[in-house]
C-alpha positions in Angstrom: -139.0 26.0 -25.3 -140.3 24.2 -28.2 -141.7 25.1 -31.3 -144.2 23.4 -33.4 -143.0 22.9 -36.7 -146.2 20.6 -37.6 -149.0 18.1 -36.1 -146.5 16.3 -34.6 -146.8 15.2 -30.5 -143.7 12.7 -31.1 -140.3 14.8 -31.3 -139.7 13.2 -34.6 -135.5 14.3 -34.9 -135.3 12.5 -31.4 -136.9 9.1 -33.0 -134.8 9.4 -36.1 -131.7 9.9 -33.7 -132.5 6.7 -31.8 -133.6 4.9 -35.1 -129.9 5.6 -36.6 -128.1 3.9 -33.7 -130.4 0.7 -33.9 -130.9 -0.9 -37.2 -129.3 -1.1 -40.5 -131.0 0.2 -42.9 -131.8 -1.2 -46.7 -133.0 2.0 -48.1 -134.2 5.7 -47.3 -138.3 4.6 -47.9 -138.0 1.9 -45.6 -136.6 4.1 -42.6 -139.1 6.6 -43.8 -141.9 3.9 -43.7 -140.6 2.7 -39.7 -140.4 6.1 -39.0 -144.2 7.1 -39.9 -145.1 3.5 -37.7 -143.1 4.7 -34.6 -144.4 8.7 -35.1 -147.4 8.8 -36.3 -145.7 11.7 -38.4 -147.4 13.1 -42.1 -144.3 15.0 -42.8 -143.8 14.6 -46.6 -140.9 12.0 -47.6 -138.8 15.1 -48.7 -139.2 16.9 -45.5 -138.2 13.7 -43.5 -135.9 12.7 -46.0 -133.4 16.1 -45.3 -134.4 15.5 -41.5 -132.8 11.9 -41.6 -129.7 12.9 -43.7 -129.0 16.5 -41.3 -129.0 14.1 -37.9 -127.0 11.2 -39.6 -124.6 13.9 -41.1 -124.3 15.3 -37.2 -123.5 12.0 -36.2 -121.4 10.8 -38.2 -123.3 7.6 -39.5 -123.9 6.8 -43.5 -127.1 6.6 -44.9 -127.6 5.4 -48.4 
């Protein structure tokens, strides 16, 4: 079952998942800024911000 947390019809923690295996990042606004392009997504920065640091904690990658 899912839940709506917002507007979203993208599973946004599934896109930041993917997104954290593919690229390199330079810096937290510019994942944040691809992010928004692949989603669609008006989550505030701080709410994807946590979002993308709890699944790259899970998986054991490093985010600066």
């Amino acid at each position: 079952m899912k839940t709506a947390v917002g507007p979203d019809t993208v599973d946004v923690a599934m896109v930041v998942e993917a997104m954290l295996g593919e690229h390199d990042f330079q810096s937290m606004a510019e994942f944040i800024e691809l992010l928004r392009q692949r989603t669609g997504t008006e989550r505030s920065d701080a709410d994807l911000k946590a979002l993308i640091l709890k699944k790259a904690a899970v998986l054991g990658v490093v985010v600066e």
